[in-house]
N, C-alpha and C positions, 0 to 999 in steps of 0.2 A: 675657397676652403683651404685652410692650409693642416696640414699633419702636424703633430709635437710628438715628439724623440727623446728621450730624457735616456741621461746613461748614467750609469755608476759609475761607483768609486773605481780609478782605475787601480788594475793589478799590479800587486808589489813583484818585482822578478826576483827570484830566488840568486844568495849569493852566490858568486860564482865562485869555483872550486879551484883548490889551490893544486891539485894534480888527479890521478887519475886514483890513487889511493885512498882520496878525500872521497869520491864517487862512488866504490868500492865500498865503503865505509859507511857512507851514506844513503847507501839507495834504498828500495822500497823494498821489504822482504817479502819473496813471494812465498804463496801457501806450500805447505809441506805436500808432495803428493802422496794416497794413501797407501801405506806399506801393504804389500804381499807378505802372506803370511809365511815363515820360512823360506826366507829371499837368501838370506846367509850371503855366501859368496856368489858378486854378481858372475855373468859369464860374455860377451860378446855373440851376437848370432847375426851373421849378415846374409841377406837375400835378398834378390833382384827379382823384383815387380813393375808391372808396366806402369808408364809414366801417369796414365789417365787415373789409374787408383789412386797412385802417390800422392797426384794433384788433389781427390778427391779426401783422401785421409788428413791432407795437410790442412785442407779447408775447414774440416766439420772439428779439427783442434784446435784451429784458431778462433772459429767463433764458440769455442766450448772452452779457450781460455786454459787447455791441458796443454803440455808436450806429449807428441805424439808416442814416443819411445812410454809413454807410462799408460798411455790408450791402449798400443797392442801387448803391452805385459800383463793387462788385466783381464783381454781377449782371448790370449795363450794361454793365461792361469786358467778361467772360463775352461777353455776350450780342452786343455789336458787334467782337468781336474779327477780323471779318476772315475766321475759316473759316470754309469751306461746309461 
């Protein structure tokens, strides 16, 4: 008994790029993330968290495909919104 395998057409590689400008230029655009409402001027806020979280927040962003800095700006927004 023997198996059959049949394979496609093989893949064309994409041109290679003439500097890193071309790359730049070219690459894929990623989705806009969704503005806060009255974001105006940003501001910087740094805080140290244990590593286990970090690890944990880094994770459920990358299979959700966010940066994480716009996960905890929506949590914060959430979070200081004003209602009691």
């Amino acid at each position: 008994m023997s198996k059959k395998v049949t394979f496609g057409v093989k893949p064309q590689a994409a041109p290679p790029l003439k500097s890193a400008d071309d790359w730049v230029m070219n690459r894929p655009s990623e989705p806009e993330p969704e503005p806060i409402p009255d974001a105006g001027l940003m501001k910087r806020l740094t805080i140290d968290i244990p590593a286990p979280l970090h690890g944990r927040i880094k994770a459920q962003c990358a299979l959700r495909g966010i940066k994480m800095a716009d996960e905890i700006r929506v949590l914060l927004d959430r979070h200081f919104s004003g209602e009691a």
